[in-house]
C-alpha positions as CSV (number, residue, x, y, z in Angstrom):
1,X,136.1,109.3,-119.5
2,X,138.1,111.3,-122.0
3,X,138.3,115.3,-120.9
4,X,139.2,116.0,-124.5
5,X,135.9,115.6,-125.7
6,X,134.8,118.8,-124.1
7,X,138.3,121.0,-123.7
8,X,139.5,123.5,-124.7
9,X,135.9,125.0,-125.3
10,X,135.2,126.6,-128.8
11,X,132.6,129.1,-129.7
12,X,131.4,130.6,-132.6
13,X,133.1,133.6,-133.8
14,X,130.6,135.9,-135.9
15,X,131.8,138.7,-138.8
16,X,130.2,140.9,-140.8
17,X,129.1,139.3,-144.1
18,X,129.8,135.6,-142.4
19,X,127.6,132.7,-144.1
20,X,126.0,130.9,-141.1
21,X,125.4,127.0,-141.9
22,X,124.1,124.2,-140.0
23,X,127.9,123.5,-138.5
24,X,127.9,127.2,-137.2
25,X,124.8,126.9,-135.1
26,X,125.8,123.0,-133.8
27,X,129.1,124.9,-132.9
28,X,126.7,127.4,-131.0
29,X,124.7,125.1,-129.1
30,X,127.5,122.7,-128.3
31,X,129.8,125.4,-126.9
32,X,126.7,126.4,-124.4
33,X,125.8,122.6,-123.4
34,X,129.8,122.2,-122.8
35,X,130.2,125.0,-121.0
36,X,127.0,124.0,-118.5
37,X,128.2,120.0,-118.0
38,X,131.3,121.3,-117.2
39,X,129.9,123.2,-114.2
40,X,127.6,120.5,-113.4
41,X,130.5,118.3,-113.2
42,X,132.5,120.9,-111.0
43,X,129.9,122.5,-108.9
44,X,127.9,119.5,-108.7
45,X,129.3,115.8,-109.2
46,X,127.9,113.1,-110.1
47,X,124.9,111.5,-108.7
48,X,120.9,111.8,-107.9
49,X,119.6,115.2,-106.8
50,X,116.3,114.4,-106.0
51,X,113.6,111.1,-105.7
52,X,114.7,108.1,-108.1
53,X,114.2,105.8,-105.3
54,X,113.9,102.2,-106.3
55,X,111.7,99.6,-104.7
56,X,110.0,96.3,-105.1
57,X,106.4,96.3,-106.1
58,X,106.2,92.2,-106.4
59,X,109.2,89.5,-107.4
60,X,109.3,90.9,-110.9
61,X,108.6,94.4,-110.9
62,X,111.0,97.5,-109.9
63,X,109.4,101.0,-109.0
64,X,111.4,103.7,-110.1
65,X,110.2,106.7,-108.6
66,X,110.5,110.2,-110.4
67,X,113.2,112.2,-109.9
68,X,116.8,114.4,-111.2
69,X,120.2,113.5,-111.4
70,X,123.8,114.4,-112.7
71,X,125.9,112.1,-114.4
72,X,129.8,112.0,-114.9
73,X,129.9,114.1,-117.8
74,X,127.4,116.6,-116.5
75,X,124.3,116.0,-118.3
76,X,121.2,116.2,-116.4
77,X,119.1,112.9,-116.5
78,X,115.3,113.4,-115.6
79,X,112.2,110.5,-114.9
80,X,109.3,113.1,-115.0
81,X,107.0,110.1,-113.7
82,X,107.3,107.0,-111.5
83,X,108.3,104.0,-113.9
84,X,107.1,100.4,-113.1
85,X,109.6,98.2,-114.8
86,X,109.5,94.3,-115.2
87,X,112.9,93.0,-114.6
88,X,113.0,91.2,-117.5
89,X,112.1,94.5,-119.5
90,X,115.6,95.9,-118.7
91,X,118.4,95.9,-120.6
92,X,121.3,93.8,-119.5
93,X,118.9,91.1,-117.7
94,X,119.7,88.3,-120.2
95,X,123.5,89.2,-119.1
96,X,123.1,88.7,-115.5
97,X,125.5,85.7,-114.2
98,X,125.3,86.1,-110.4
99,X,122.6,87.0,-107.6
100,X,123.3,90.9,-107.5
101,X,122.3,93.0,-110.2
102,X,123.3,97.1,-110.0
103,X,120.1,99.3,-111.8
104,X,121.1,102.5,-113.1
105,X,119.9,105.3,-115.0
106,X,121.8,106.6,-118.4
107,X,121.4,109.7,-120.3
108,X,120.0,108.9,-123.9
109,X,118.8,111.4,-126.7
110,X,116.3,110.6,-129.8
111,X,115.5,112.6,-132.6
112,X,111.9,113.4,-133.2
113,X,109.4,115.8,-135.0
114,X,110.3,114.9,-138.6
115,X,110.2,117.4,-141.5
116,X,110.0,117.6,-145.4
117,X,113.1,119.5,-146.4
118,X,113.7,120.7,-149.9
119,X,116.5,120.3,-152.4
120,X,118.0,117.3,-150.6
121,X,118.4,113.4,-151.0
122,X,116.5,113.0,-147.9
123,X,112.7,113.7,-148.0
124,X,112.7,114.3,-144.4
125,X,115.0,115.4,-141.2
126,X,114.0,114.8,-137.5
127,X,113.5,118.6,-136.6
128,X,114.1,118.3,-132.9
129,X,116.4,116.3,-130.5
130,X,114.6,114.9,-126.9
131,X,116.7,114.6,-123.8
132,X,115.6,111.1,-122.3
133,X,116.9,108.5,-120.0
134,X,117.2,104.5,-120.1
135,X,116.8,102.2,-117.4
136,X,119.5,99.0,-117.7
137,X,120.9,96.5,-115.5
138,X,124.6,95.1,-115.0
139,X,126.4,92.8,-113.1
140,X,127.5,94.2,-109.4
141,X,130.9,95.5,-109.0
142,X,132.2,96.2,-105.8
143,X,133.7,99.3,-105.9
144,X,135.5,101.7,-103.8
145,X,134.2,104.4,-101.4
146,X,133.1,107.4,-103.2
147,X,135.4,109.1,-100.5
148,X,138.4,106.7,-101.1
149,X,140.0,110.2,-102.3
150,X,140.0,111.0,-98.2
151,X,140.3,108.0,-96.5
152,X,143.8,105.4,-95.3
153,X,142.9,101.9,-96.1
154,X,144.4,99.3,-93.3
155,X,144.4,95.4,-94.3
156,X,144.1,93.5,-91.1
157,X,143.7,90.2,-92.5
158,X,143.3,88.6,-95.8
159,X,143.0,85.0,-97.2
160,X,140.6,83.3,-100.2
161,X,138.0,83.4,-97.7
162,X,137.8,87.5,-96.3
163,X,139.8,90.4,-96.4
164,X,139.3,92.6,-93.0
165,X,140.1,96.1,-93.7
166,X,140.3,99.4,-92.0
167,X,138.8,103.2,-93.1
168,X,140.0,105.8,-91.6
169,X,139.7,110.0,-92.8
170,X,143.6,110.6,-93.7
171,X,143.1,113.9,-91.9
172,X,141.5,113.9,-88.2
173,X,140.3,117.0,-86.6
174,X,141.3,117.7,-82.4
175,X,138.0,117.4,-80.0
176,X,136.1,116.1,-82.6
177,X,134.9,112.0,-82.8
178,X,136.0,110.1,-86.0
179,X,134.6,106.9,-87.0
180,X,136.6,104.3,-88.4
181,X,135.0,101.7,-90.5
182,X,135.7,98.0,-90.7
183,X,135.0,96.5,-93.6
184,X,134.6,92.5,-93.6
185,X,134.6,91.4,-97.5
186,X,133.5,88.5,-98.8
187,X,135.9,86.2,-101.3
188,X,134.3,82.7,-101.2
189,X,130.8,81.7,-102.6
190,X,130.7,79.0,-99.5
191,X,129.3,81.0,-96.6
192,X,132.3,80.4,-94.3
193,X,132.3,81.9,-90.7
194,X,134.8,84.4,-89.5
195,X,135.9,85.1,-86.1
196,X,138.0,88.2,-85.4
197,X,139.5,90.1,-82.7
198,X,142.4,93.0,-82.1
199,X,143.2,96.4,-80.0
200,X,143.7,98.9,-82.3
201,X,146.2,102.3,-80.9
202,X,147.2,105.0,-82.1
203,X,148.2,108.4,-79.7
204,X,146.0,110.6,-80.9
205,X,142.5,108.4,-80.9
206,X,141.7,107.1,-77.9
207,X,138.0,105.1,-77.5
208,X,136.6,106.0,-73.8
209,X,137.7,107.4,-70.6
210,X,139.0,104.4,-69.6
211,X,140.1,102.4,-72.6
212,X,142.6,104.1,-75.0
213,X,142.7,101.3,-77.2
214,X,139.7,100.3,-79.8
215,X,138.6,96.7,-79.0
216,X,137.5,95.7,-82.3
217,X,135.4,92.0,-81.8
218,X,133.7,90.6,-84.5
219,X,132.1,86.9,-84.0
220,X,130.2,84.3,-86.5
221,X,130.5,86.9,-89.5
222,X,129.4,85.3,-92.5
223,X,129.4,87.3,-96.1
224,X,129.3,85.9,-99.7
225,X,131.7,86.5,-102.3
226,X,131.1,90.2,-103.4
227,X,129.5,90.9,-100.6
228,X,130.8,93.4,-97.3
229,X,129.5,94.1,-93.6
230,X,130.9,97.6,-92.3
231,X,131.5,98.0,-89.1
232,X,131.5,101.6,-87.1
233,X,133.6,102.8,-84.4
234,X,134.0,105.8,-82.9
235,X,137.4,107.0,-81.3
236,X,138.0,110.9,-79.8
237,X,141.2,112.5,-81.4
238,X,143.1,114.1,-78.9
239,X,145.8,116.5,-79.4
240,X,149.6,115.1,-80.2
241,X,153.1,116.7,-80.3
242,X,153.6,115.6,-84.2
243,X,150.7,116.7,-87.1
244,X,151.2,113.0,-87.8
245,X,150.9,110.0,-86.2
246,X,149.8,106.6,-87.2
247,X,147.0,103.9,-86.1
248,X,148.8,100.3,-85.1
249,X,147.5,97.1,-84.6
250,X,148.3,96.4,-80.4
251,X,150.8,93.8,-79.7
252,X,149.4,89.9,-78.9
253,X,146.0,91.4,-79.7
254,X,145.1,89.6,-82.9
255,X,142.9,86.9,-83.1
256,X,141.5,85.1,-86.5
257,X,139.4,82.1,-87.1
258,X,138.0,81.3,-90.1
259,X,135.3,78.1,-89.5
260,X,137.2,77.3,-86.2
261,X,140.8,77.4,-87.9
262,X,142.9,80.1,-86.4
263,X,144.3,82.3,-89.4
264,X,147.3,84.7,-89.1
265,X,146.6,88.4,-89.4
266,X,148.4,91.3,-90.5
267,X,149.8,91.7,-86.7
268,X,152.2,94.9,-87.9
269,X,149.6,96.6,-89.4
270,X,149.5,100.3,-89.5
271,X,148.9,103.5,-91.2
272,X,150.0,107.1,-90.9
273,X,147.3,110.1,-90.6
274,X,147.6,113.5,-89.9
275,X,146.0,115.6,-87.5
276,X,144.7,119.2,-87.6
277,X,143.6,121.8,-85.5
278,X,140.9,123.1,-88.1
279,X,137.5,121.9,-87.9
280,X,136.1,119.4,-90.4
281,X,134.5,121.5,-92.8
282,X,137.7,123.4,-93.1
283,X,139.7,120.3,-94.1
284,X,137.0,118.3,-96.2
285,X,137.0,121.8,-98.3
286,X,140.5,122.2,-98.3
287,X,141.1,118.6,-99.9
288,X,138.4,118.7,-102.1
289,X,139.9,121.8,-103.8
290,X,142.9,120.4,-104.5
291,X,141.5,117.8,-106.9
292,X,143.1,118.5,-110.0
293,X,140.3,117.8,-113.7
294,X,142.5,114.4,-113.9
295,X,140.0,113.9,-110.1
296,X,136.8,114.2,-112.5
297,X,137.9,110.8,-114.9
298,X,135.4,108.3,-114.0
299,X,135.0,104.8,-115.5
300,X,131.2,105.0,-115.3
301,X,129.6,107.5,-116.9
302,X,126.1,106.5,-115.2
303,X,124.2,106.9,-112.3
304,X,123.4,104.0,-109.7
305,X,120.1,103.9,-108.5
306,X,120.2,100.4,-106.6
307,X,121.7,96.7,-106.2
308,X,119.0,94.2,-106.3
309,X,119.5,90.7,-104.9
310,X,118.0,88.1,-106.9
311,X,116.7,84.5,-106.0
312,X,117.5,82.1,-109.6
313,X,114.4,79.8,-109.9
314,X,113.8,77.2,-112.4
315,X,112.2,79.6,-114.9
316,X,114.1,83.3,-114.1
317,X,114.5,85.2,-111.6
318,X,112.9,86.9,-108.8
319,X,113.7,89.9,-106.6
320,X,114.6,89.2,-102.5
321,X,115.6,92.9,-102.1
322,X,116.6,96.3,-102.9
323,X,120.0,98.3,-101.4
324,X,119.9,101.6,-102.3
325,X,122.6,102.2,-100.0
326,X,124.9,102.5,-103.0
327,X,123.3,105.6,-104.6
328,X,125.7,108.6,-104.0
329,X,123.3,111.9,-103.0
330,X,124.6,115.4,-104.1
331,X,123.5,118.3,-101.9
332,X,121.1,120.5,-103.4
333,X,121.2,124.3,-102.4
334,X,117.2,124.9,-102.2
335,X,117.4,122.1,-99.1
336,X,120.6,123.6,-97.3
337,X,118.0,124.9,-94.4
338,X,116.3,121.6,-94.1
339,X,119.7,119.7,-93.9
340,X,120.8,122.5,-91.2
341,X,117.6,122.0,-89.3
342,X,118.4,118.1,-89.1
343,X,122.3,118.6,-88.5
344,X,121.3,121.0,-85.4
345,X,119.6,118.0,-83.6
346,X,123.8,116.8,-83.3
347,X,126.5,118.6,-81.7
348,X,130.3,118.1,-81.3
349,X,131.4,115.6,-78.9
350,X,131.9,117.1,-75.1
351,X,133.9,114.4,-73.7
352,X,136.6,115.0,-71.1
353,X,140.2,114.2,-72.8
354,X,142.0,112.2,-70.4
355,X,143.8,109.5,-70.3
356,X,143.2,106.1,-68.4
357,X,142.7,106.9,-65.1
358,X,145.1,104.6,-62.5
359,X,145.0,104.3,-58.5
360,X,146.3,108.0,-56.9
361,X,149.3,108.1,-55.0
362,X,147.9,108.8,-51.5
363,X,149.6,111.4,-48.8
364,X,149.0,110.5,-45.1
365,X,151.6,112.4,-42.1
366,X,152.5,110.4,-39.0
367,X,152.9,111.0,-35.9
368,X,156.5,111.7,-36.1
369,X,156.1,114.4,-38.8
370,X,157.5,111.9,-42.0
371,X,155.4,111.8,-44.9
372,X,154.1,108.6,-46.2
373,X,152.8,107.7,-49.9
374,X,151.2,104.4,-51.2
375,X,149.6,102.7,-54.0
376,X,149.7,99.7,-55.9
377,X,152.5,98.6,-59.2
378,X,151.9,95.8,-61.4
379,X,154.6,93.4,-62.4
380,X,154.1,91.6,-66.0
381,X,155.4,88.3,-66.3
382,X,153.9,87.9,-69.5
383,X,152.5,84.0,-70.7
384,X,153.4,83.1,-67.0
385,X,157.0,83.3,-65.0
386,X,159.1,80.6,-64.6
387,X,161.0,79.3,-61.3
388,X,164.5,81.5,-60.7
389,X,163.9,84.5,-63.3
390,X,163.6,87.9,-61.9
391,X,161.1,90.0,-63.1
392,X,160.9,94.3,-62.8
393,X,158.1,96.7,-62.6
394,X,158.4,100.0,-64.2
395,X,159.7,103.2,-62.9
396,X,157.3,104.6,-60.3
397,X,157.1,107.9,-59.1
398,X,156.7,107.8,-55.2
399,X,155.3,111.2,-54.7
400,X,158.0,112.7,-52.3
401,X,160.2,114.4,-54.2
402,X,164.1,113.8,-54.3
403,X,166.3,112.6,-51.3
404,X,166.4,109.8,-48.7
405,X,163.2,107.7,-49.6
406,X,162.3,103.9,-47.8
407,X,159.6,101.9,-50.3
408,X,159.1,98.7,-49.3
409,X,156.2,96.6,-51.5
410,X,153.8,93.5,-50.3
411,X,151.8,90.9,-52.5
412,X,148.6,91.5,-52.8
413,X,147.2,88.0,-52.0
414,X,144.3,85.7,-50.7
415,X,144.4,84.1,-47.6
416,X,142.7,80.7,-46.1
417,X,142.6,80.8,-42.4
418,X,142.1,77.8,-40.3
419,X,138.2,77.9,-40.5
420,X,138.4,77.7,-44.3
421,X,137.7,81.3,-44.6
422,X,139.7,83.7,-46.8
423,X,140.0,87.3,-47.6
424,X,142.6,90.0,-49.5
425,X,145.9,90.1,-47.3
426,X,149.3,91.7,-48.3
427,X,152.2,89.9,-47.3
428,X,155.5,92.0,-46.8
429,X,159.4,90.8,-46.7
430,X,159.7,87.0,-47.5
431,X,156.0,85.4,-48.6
432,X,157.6,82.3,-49.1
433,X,157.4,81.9,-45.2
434,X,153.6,82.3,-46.0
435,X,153.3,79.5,-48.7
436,X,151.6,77.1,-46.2
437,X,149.4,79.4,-45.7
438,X,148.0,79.4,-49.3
439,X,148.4,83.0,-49.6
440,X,149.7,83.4,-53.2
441,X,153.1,83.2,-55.0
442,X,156.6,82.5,-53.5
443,X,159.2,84.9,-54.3
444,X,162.0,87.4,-52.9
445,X,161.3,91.3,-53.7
446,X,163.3,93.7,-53.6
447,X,163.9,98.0,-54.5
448,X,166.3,100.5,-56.1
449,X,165.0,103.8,-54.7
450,X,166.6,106.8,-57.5
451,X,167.1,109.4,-54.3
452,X,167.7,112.0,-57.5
453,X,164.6,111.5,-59.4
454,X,162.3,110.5,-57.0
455,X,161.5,107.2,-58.5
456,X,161.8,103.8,-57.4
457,X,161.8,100.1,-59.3
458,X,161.1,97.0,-57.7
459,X,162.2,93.2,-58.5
460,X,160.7,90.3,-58.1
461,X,162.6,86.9,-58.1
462,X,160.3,84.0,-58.4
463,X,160.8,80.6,-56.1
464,X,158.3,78.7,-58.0
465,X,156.7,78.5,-61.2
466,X,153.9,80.9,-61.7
467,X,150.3,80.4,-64.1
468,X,150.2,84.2,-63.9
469,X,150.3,87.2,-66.6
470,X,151.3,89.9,-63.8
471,X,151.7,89.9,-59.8
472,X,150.2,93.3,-58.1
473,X,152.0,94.1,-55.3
474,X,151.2,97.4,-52.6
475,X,154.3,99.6,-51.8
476,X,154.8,102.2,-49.1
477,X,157.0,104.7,-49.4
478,X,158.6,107.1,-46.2
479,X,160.2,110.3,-46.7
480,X,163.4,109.8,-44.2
481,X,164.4,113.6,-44.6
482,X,162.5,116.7,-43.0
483,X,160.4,118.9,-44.7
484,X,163.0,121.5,-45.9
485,X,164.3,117.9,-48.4
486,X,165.5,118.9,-52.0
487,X,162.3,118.7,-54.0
488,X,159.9,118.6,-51.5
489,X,157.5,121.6,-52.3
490,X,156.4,119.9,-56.1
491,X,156.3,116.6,-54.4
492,X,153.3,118.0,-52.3
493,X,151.3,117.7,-56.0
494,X,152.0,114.3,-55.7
495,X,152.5,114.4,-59.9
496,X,153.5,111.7,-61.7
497,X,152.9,109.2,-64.9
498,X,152.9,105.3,-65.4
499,X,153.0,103.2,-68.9
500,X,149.9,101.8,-68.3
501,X,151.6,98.3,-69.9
502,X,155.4,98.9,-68.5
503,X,156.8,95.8,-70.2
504,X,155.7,94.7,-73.8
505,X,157.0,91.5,-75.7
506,X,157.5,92.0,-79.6
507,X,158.6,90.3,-82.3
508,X,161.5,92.1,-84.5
509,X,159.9,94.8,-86.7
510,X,157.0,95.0,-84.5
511,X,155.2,98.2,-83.7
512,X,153.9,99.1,-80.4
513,X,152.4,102.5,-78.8
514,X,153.4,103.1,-75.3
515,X,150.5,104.8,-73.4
516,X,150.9,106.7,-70.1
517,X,148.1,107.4,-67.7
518,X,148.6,110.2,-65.2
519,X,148.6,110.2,-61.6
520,X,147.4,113.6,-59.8
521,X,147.3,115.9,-62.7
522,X,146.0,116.8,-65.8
523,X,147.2,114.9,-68.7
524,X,149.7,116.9,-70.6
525,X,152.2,116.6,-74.2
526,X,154.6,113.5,-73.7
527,X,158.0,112.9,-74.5
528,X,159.3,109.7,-75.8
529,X,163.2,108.4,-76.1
530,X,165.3,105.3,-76.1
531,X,168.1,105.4,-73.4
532,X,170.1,103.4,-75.9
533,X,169.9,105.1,-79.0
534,X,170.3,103.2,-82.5
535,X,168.4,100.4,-80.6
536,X,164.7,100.4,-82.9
537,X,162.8,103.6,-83.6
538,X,160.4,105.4,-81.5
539,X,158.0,108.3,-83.0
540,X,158.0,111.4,-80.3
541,X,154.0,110.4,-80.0
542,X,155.3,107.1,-78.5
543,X,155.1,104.1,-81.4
544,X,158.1,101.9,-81.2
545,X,159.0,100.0,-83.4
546,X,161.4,97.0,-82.4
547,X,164.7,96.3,-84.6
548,X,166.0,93.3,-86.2
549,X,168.3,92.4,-83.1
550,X,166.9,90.7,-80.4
551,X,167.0,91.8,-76.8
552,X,166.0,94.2,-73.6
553,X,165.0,98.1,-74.9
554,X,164.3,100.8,-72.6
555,X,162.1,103.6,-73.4
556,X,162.1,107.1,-71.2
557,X,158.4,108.7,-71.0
558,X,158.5,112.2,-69.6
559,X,156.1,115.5,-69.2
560,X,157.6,117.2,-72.3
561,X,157.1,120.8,-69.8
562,X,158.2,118.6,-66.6
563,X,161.1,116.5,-68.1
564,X,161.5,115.5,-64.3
565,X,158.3,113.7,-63.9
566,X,159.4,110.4,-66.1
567,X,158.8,106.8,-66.3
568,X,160.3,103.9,-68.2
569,X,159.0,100.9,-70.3
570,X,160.7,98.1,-71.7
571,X,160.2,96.5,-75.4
572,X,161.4,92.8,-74.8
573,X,162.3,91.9,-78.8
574,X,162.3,88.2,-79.9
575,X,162.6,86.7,-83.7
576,X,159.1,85.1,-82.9
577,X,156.9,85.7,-80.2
């Protein structure tokens, strides 16, 4: 659509003594319908404003029902009845070379009411000009959002068979839910069948209470070429110590099968958005006013009604259905109450923001006046760990301050007595003295207490091969000082903070988000670092992203108000995982 056609705007200018011809008064009315299609166009957009719904009244015959719209140059387009319409009336249907056909509405103008006029070649002129519409078809086009303008696009996965794709607003808004859309497209007339999995993370969208990251599943998904499912999620923005972060695929996560063949994805996926304090409204009208005029070009001047899917039969063709889903709606201020009276049924998400909730550190006092903490740590030993390697858990925070701490940890295990019977048992020192017992995995354990942080890590060093992806083990901890210990009074909180996956294995270049849950307190801002800088990258909202060079990389999570309540995570990086 070419701007020019309509700027600069020129009016008549009028004089004393001026001769007024017919160019004078087309310059008159011209510079008034300009001037309104320009403010259609700006205050309005394009699309219907009321009825023009489109149905099927038999396999031949479209109802168009009456009704108002605005097209891309502004000009108001009006059906003052309801219109049945044989399909093979329409313009366009001896073009159509697929199964979908888009209807639209144009705005067309005829001359009528003709006149004798004297002293001219002509006998006659048309003495008036109708506004009118035309009804045509055209081949479907997919086409992007009408919102593309707002939204970050993510490519999961894309072959001649699908492309998987992510939408997702470029701007979230704090305590609100956003949806993100995936979008399954269709590339192959053949019906093939797509099977697709991944975690999605990001640290400022989490998906529930107990799940920060979105477990996208999709199973037996078949669309045809042209064609695209959506599929909605919804994810609560929480607040973030950056005004942008960025939505990653989850390491290992991905899974794609395309008619039982397993495909490769897009596995460092991601995209940057930004997040804002401001409520929706206030950012949807902030973005849409700074659209430039270059925003208003549009490729089609005309309105959509509706995509009609058609069945080819030996003669023509018939109509299966009708998708108005298509049609883009502009609000109308004569139905703002109505729309307010619907919107008040919904109100703004009251979910708690937390993070995912792990086992509490628990306080007991003995007999002799020491104070004892315990819980459970979880060792990863990723696709199963092999005879002879020793394995670590993260940093845990014991809960009783700085000083002289003992932790000692058991395996959690299952025991078979005599009688055939078993239960839970923990087994503590040397549980290869217990392997006749059938009571779980051989392997020496050790700790490394840090008396100055108040932290501990334990080591596990297996004696046999092991079919496992993590051990759990229970540790104790006993505060070998008296009460008046260094640290002791904010140890009483019992306050501290886990990765909730402490080890990760990545291939070079890969992303990952490190997510902490807290233990005893509220969840607060986070601090991320690498203890080796230079080593990778890491985002102070906690997405790493490995380096070229392969090795061990450890990563520092801390309370950015309470530097000394910490942990630590480790990003194992291989050329190919």
């Amino acid at each position: 659509m070419n701007q020019s056609n309509t700027l600069p705007f020129i009016k008549n200018r009028y004089y004393k003594g001026k001769l007024l011809t017919s160019r004078d008064f087309e310059a008159e009315q011209q510079y008034q319908a300009d001037k309104a299609h320009f403010m259609n166009r700006i205050l309005t957009g394009q699309g219907v404003l009321c009825g023009l719904g489109v149905q099927a009244m038999d396999d031949k015959t479209l109802l168009v029902e009456s009704g108002a719209a605005i097209d891309a140059l502004g000009r108001e387009i009006v059906i003052e009845t309801n219109q049945a319409v044989k399909l093979s009336a329409l313009e366009g249907f001896s073009k159509i070379d697929g199964t979908l056909v888009d209807v639209y509405v144009k705005y067309r103008e005829k001359e009528t009411e003709p006149v004798y006029v004297a002293g001219t070649e002509q006998e006659s002129e048309n003495n008036r000009v109708e506004e009118g519409y035309q009804l045509y078809l055209a081949n479907h086009v997919t086409r992007a959002d009408a919102t593309e303008p707002f939204l970050r696009r993510l490519t999961l996965f894309e072959d001649e068979n699908f492309a998987v794709e992510v939408l997702l607003p470029d701007t979230v808004c704090s305590g609100y839910d956003v949806n993100l859309d995936v979008v399954v497209i269709g590339k192959n007339e053949f019906g093939k069948m797509l099977c697709f999995e991944a975690d999605l993370s990001s640290p400022a969208l989490i998906a529930t209470k107990e799940e920060a990251a979105l477990h996208i599943l999709l199973e037996d998904i078949k669309v045809q070429k042209g064609e695209k499912k959506v599929f909605s999620y919804s994810m609560e923005v929480v607040g973030t110590t950056t005004k942008e972060t960025s939505l990653i695929v989850a390491s290992g996560s991905m899974k794609v099968f395309v008619d039982g063949d397993e495909k490769e994805g897009n596995v460092r996926a991601g995209i940057s958005f930004a997040v804002s304090d401001k409520k929706p409204f206030e950012v949807a009208l902030s973005l849409s006013a700074c659209d430039s005029l270059d925003s208003m070009r549009c490729e089609q001047e005309d309105v959509l009604l509706a995509t009609v899917a058609l069945s080819l039969t030996a003669a023509t063709y018939m109509i299966e259905s009708v998708d108005e889903s298509g049609k883009a709606y502009v609000p109308v201020a004569g139905k703002t109450k109505l729309r307010e009276q619907y919107e008040s049924y919904f109100t703004k998400s009251a979910k708690e923001v937390c993070a995912k909730p792990g086992e509490e550190v628990k306080t007991v006092v003995d007999s002799l006046g020491r104070h004892i903490t315990t819980g459970l740590l979880e060792i990863p030993l990723g696709n199963g760990g092999r005879e002879g390697e020793t394995y670590y858990s993260g940093e845990i925070m014991h809960g009783l301050g700085c000083g002289n701490v003992y932790v000692e940890i058991g395996l959690d295990s299952i025991y078979e007595d005599a009688s055939g019977q078993s239960g839970q048992a923990t087994i503590f020192g040397d549980s290869e003295l217990f392997r006749d017992k059938k009571s779980g995995v051989a392997a020496k354990c050790a700790t490394m207490v840090y008396n100055d942080k108040g932290s501990f890590v334990a080591a596990v060093k297996l004696l046999e091969d092991v079919n496992l992806l993590v051990l759990t083990y229970r540790w104790i901890a006993i505060s070998l000082e008296g009460d008046d210990h260094t640290g002791f009074g904010d140890a009483l909180e019992n306050q501290s903070i886990s990765a909730v996956t402490p080890t990760i294995v990545l291939s070079t270049k890969e992303s990952h988000f490190f997510q902490a849950q807290f233990h005893n307190m509220k969840p607060c801002s986070l601090s991320y670092e690498l203890t080796e800088p230079g080593y990778g990258d890491i985002t102070a909202d906690g997405v790493f992203t490995a380096p070229s060079r392969e090795g061990v990389y450890e990563i520092k999570i801390y309370c950015s108000e309470k530097p000394f309540i910490c942990t630590y995570a480790y990003a194992i990086v291989k050329k190919t995982v």
